[in-house]
RODO-2510 file (C-alpha; in nm, 4 decimals, decimal comma):
residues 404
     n   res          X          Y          Z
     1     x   -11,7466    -2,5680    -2,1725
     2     x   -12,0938    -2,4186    -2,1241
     3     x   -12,4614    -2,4553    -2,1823
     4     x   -12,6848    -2,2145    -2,1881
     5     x   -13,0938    -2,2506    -2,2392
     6     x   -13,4097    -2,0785    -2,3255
     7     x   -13,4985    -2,1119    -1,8989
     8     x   -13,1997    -1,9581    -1,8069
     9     x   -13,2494    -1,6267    -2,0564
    10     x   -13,6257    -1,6501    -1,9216
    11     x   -13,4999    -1,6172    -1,5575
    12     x   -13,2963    -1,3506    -1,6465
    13     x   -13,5792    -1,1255    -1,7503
    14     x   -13,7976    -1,2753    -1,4265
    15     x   -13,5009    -1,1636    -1,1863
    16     x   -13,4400    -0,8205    -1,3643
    17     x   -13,5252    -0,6412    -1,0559
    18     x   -13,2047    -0,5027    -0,8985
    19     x   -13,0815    -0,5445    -0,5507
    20     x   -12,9651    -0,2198    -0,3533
    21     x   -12,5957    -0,2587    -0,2011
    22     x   -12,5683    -0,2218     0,1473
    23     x   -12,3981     0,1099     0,3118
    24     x   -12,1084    -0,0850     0,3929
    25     x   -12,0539    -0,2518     0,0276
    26     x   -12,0809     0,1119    -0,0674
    27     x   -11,8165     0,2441     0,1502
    28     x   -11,5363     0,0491    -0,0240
    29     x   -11,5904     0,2844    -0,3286
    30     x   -11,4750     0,5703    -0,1253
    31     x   -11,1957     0,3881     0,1371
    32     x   -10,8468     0,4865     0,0932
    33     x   -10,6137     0,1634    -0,0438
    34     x   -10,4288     0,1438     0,3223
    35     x   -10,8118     0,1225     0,4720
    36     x   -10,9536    -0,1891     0,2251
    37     x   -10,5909    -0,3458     0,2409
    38     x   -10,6062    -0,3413     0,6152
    39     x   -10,9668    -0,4702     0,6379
    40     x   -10,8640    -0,7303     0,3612
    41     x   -10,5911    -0,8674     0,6095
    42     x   -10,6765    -1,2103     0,7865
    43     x   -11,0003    -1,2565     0,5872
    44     x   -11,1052    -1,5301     0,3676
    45     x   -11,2045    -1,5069    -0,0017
    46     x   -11,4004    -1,7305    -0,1881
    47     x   -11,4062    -1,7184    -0,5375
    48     x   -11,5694    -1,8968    -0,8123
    49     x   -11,3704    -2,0453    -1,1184
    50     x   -11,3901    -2,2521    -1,4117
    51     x   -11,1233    -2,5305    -1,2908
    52     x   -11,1128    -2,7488    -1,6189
    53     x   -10,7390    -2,6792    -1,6553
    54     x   -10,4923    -2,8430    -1,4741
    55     x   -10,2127    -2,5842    -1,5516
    56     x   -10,4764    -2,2925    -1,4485
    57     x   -10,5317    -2,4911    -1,1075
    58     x   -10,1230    -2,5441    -1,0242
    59     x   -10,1002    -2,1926    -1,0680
    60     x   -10,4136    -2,0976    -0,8231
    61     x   -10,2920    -2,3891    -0,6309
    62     x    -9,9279    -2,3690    -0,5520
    63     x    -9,8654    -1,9995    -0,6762
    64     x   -10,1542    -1,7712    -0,5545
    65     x   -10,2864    -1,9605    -0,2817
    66     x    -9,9462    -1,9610    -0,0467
    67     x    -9,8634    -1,6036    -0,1857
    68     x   -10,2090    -1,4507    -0,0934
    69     x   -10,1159    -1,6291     0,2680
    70     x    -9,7745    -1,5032     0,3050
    71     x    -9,8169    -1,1161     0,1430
    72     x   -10,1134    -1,0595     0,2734
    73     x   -10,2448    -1,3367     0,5328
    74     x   -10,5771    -1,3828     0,3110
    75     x   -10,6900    -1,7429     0,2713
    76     x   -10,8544    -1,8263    -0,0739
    77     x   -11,1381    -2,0652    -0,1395
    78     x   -11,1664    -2,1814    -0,5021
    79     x   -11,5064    -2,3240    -0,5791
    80     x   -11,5739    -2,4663    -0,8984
    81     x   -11,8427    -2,2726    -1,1409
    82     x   -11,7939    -2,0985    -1,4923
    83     x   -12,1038    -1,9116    -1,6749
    84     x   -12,4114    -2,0784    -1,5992
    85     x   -12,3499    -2,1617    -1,2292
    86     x   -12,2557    -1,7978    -1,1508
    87     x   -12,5320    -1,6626    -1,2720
    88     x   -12,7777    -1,9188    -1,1886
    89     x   -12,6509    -1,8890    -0,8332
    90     x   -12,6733    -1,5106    -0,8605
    91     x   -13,0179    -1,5344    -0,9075
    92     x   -13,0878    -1,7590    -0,6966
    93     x   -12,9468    -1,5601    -0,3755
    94     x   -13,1752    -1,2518    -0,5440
    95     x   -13,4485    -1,4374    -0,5377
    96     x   -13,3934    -1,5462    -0,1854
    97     x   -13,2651    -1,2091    -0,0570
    98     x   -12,9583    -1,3540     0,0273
    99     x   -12,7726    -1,0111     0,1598
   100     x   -12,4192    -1,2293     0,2471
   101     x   -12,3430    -1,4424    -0,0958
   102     x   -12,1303    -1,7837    -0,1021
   103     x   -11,9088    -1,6210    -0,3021
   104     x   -11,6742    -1,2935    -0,3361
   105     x   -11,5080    -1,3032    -0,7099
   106     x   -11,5878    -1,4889    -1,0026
   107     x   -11,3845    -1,5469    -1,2888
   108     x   -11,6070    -1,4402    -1,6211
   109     x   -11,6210    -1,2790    -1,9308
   110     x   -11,8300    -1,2172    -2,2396
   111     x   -12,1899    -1,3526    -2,2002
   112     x   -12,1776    -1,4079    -1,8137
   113     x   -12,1105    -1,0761    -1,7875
   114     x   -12,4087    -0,9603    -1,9796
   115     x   -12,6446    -1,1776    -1,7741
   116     x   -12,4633    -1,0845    -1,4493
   117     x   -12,5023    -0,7045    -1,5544
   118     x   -12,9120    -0,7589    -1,6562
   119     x   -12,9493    -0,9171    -1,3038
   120     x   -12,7293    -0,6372    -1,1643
   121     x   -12,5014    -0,9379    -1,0187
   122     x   -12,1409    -0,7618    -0,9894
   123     x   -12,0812    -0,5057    -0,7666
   124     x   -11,8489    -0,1536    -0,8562
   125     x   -11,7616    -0,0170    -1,0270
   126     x   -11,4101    -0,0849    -0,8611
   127     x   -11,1122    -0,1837    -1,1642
   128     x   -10,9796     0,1727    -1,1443
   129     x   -10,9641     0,1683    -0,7498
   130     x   -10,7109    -0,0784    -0,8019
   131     x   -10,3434     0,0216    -0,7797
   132     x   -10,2251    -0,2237    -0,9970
   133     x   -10,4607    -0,1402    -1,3054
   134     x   -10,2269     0,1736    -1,3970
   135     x   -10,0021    -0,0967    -1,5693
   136     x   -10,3640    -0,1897    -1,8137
   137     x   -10,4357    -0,0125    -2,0883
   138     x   -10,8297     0,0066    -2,0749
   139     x   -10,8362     0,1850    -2,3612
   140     x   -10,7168    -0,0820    -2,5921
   141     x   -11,0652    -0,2659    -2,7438
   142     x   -10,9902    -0,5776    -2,7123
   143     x   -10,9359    -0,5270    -2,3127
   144     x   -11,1771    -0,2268    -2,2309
   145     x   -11,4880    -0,3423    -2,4520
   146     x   -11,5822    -0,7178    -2,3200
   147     x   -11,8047    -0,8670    -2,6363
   148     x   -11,9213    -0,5311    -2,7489
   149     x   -11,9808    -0,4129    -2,4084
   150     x   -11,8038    -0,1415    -2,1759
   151     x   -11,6311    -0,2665    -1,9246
   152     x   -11,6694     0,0244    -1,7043
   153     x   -11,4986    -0,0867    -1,3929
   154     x   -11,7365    -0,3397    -1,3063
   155     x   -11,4842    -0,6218    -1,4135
   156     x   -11,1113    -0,6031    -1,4539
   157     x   -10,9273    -0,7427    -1,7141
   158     x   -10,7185    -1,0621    -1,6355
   159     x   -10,5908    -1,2010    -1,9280
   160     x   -10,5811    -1,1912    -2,3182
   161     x   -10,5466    -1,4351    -2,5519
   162     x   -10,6763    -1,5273    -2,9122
   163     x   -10,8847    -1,8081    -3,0828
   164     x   -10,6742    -2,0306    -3,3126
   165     x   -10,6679    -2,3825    -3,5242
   166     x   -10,4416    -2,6482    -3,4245
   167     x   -10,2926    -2,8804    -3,7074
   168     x   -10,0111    -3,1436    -3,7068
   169     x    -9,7677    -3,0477    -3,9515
   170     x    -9,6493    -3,3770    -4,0521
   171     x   -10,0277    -3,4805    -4,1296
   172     x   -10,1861    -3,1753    -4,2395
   173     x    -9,9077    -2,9583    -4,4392
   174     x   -10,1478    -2,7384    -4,6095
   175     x   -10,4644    -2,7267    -4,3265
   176     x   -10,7390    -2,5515    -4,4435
   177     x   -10,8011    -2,1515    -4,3585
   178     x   -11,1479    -2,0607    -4,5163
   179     x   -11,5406    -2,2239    -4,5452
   180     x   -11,4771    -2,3292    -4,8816
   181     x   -11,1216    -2,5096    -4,7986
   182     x   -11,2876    -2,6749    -4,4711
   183     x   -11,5566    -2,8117    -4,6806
   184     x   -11,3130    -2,9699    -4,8987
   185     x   -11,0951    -3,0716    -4,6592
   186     x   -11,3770    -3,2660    -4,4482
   187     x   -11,4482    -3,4846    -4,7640
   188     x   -11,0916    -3,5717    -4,8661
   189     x   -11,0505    -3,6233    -4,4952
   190     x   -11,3901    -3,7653    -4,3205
   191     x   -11,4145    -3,8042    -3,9594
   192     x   -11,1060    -3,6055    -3,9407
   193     x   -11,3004    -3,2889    -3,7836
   194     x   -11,6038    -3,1503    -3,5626
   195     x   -11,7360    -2,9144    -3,3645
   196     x   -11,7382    -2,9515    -2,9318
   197     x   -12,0731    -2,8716    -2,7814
   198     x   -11,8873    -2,6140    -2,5743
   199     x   -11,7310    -2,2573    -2,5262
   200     x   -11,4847    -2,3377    -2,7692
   201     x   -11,7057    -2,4941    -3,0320
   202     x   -11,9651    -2,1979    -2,9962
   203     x   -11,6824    -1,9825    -3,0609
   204     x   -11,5541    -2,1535    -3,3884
   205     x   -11,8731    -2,0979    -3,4669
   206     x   -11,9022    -1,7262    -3,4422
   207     x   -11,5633    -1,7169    -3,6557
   208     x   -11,7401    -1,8815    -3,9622
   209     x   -12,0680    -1,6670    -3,8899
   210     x   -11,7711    -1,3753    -3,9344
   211     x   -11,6832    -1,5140    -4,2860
   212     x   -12,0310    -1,5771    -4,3934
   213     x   -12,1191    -1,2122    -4,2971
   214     x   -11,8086    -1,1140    -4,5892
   215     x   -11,5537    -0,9074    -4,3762
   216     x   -11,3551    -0,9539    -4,0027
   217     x   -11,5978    -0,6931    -3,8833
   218     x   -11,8773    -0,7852    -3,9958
   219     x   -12,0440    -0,8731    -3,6397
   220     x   -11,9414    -0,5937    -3,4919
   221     x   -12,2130    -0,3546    -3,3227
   222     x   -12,4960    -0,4469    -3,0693
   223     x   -12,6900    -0,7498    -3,1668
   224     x   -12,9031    -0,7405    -3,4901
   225     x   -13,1344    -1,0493    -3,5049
   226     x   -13,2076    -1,0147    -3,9058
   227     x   -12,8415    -1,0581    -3,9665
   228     x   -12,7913    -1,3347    -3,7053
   229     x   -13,1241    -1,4556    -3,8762
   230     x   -12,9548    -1,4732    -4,2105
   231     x   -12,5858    -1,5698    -4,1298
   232     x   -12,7159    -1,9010    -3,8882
   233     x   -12,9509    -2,0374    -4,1790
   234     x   -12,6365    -2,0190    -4,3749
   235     x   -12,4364    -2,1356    -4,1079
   236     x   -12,6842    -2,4739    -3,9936
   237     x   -12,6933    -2,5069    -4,4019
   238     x   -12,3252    -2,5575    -4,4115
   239     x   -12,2574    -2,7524    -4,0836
   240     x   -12,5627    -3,0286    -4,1445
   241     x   -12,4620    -3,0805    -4,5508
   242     x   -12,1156    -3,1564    -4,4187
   243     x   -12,1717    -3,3180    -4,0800
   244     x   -12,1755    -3,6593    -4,2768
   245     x   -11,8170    -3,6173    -4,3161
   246     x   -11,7269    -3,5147    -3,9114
   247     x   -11,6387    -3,7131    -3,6436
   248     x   -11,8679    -4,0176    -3,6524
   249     x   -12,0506    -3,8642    -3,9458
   250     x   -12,1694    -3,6289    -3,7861
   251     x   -12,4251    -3,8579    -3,5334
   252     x   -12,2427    -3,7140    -3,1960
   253     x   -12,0333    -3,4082    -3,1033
   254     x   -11,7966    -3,3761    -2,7870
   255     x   -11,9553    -3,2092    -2,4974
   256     x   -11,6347    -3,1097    -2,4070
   257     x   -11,2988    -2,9567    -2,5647
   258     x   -11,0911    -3,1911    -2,3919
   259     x   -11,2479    -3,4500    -2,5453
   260     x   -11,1262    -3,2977    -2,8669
   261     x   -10,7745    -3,2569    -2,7459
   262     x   -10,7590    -3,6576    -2,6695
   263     x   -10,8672    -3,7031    -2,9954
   264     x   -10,6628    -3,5050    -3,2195
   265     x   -10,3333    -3,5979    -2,9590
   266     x   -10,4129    -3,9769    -3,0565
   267     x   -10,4865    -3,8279    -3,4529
   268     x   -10,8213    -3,9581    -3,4454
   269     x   -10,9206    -3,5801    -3,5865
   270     x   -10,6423    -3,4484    -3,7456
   271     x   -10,7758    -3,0291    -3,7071
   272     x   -10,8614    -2,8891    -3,3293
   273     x   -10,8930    -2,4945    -3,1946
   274     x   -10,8665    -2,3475    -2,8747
   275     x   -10,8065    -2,0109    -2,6806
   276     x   -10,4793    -1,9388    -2,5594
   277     x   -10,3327    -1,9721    -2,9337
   278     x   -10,4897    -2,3000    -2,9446
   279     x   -10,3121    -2,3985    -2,5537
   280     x   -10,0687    -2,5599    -2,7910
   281     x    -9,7412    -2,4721    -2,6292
   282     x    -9,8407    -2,6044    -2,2491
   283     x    -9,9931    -2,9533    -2,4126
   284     x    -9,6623    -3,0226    -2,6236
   285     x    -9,4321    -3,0007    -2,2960
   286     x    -9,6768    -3,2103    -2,1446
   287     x    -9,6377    -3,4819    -2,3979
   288     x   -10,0111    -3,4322    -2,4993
   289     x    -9,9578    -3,3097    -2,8386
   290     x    -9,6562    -3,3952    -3,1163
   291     x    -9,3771    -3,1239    -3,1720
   292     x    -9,4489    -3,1153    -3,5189
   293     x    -9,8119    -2,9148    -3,3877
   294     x    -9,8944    -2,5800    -3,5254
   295     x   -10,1417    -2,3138    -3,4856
   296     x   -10,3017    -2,0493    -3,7271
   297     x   -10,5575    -1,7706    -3,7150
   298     x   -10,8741    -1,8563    -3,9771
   299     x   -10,8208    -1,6133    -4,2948
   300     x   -11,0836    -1,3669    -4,2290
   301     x   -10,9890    -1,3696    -3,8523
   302     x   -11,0577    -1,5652    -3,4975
   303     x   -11,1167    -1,3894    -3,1991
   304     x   -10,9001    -1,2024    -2,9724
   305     x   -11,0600    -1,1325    -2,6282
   306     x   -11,0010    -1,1006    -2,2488
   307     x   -11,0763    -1,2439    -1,9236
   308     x   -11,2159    -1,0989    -1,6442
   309     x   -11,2439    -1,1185    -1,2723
   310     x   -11,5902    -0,9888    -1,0985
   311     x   -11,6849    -0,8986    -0,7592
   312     x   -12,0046    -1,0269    -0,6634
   313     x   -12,3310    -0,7780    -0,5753
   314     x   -12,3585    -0,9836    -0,2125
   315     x   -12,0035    -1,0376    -0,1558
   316     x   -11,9115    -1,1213     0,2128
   317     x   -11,5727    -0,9526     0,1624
   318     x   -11,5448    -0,7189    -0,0578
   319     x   -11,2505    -0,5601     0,0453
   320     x   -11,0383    -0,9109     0,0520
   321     x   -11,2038    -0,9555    -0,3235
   322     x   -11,0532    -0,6390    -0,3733
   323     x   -10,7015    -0,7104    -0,2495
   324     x   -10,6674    -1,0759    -0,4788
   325     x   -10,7665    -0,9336    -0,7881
   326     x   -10,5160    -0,6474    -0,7693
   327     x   -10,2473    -0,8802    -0,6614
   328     x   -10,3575    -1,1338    -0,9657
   329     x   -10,3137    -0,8307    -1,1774
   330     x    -9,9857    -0,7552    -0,9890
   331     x    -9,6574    -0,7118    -1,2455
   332     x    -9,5224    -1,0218    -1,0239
   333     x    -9,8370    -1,2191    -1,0668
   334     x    -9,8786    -1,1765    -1,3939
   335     x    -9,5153    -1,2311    -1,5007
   336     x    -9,5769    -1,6003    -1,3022
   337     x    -9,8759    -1,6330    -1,5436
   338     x    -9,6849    -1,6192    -1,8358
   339     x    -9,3742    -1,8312    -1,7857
   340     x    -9,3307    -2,0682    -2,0738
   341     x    -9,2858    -2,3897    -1,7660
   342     x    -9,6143    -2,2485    -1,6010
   343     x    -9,9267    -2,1011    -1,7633
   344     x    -9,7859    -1,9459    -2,0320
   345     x   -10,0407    -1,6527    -2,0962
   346     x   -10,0391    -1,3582    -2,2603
   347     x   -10,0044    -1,0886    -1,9463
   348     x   -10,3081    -0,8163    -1,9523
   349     x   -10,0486    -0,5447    -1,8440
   350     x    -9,9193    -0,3082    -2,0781
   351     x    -9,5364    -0,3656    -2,0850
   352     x    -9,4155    -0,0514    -2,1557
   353     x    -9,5765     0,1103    -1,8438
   354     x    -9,4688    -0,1597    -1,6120
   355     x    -9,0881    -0,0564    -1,3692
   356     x    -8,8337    -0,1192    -1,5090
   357     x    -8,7144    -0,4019    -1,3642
   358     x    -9,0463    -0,5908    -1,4562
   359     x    -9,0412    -0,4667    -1,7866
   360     x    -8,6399    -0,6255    -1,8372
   361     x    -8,8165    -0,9597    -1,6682
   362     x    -9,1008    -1,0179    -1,8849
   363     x    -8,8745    -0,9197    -2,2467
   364     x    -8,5890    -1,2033    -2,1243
   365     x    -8,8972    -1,4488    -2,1001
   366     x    -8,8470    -1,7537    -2,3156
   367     x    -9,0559    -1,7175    -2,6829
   368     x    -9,2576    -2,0658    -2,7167
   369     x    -9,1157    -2,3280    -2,9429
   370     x    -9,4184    -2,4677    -3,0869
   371     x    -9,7566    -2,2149    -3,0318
   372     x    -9,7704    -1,9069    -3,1881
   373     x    -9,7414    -1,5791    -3,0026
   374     x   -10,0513    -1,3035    -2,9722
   375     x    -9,8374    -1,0966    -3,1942
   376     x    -9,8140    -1,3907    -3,4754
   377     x   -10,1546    -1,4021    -3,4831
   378     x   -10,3216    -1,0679    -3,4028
   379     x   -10,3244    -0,9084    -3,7481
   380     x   -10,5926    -1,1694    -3,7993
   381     x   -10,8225    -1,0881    -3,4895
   382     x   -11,1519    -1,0036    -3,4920
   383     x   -11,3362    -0,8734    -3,1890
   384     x   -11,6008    -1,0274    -3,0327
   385     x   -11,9838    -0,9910    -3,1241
   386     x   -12,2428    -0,9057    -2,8812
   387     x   -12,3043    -1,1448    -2,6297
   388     x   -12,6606    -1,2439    -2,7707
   389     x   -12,5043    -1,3859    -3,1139
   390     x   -12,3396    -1,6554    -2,8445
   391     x   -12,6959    -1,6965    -2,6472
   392     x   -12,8354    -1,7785    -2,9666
   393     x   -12,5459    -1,9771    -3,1153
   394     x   -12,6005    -2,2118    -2,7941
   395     x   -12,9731    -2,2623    -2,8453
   396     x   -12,9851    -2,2874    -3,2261
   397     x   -12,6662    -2,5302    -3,2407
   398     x   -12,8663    -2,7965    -3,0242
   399     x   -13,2322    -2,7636    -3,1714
   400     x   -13,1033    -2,7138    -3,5968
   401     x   -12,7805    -2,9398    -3,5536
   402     x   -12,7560    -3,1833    -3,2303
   403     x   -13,1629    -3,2599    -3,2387
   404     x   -13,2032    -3,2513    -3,6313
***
């Protein structure tokens, strides 16, 4: 799902220099609710998204695009951009002293928001301002801390949901849950299995850097390069003495996860992984994936994390930014999110702080038939490492794997 390169991380320290917010960007950080809700009213707010799902873009589409227009009369523009593009075009308007950005919000998390906070890209901090974030328990680590890092206002949390495998029962009974299983598993199975040149694959990837390091936390802390040193010469070892056994033996890798989710839906690879518990539930009541599809955390843990929305250093509307992201984070919003004929995500709210008439709404909603819940799989989550285990996952996957 992204790319990331040696240019981009050398841009990043070229554009380090920060940009000064302007008096009025400042003034939102003291305005009273009814004042930034008044301002936000008959505005337009564009905001930047990775649009690769189709049940992500009905939602945006027909749920928060006519409700933003009828609550609140604000008109939202959804561009299409995940990691790379937002920072690449948050440099650019640095670099170009662009005062008034193309866009207001970005969706992000994780890495992005490391580079985004090195270029000083996001403006805030401004989560807490919001009236809705009462109902989010920023002290829980897998929502507050965003890959190792404090959140600190400067994003706010939009969803949660864990890393897991995906495995057709009827094929795969016993699917494999460690290295050593995997490894056997390829060879009784070859070209059942690889690895997407993506988000997702760079993630599977930190999960078995996790079991090579010998314990679930095992990453956790800032960045150490001697470790990441160690644990990827282990890790290349492993992937290139057993890529002979992937996916056309190991010659080619998807570029992206969908890719992956074609394949295994027509059994051409009979093991797959995704966020979302593995997005299983959505794709079997699309028809996409069998009913006899399963999902499991790894043994020594996959990762749990959230999802953020940003508000962009240069934003032309601040104040209509502002206004969406508390309504996305809304109890009604987020109960949309998560019914089982819609997204079917894991809401970011803390139930038990929620009214209670929301609370009685989101315990009658339906429990999935076929993915696993958060709760299934959460006493095997791991957190995730520091964004620059990810940078470097990226780089060293194409030059010791893809270009060997």
């Amino acid at each position: 799902m992204r790319k990331y390169s040696c240019l981009l991380l050398s841009l990043i320290a070229i554009f380090f220099s920060s940009c000064e917010s302007s008096e009025e960007l400042q003034d939102w950080k003291n305005a009273s609710w009814s004042e930034i809700k008044e301002e936000a009213s008959s505005t337009t707010v564009n905001f930047m998204m990775w649009q690769g799902s189709p049940i992500v873009n009905d939602y945006i589409n027909n749920y928060v695009k006519p409700t933003l227009k009828k609550k609140y009369n604000i008109t939202l523009n959804i561009s299409s951009g995940q990691g790379p593009e937002i920072v690449q075009l948050m440099m650019g308007e640095k670099q170009a002293g662009s005062e008034k950005g193309q866009v207001d919000m970005v969706w992000i998390n994780g890495e992005t928001f490391f580079q985004l906070r090195k270029i000083e890209g996001l403006w805030g901090p401004f989560t807490e301002k919001l009236p809705n974030s009462q109902y989010i328990d920023l002290n829980n680590p897998f929502i507050g801390i965003d890959f190792q890092q404090e959140i600190n206002g400067m994003e706010c949390p939009w969803g949660i949901n864990q890393f897991a495998f995906v495995y057709d029962s009827s094929k795969t009974p016993d699917p494999p849950k460690t290295l050593a299983e995997l490894e056997t598993f390829v060879k009784v199975n070859p070209g059942t299995f690889t690895i997407s040149n993506d988000f997702s694959g760079m993630t599977l990837l930190k999960c078995f850097m996790a079991e090579m390091s010998g314990s679930p936390d095992g990453l956790d802390g800032e960045f150490d390069q001697q470790k990441y040193d160690t644990l990827s010469a282990q890790l290349w070892d492993y992937i290139n003495r057993n890529s002979k056994y992937f996916w056309k033996e190991g010659q080619t890798f998807p570029k992206e996860h969908s890719k992956m989710d074609q394949m295994f839906s027509s059994g051409e690879i009979l093991l797959s992984y995704g966020f979302s518990e593995g997005g299983i539930e959505d794709k079997v009541l699309q028809g996409l994936f069998p009913k006899s599809t399963k999902g499991y955390a790894w043994e020594n843990g996959t990762v749990l994390n959230s999802n953020y929305l940003g508000i962009t250093y240069n934003a032309t509307n601040t104040a209509g930014a502002m206004q969406v992201i508390n309504f996305l984070i809304s109890p009604e919003a987020q109960l949309k999110r998560a019914e089982p004929s819609g997204m079917n995500a894991n809401p970011v709210l803390d139930i038990s702080k929620l009214p209670a008439e929301y609370k009685t709404q989101f315990e009658k909603i339906t429990a999935r038939q076929y993915g696993p819940s958060l709760d299934e799989l959460s006493e095997n989550a791991i957190k995730e490492p520091a964004p620059e285990y990810m940078l470097n996952i990226y780089e060293d996957f194409r030059t010791y794997v893809l270009e060997k």
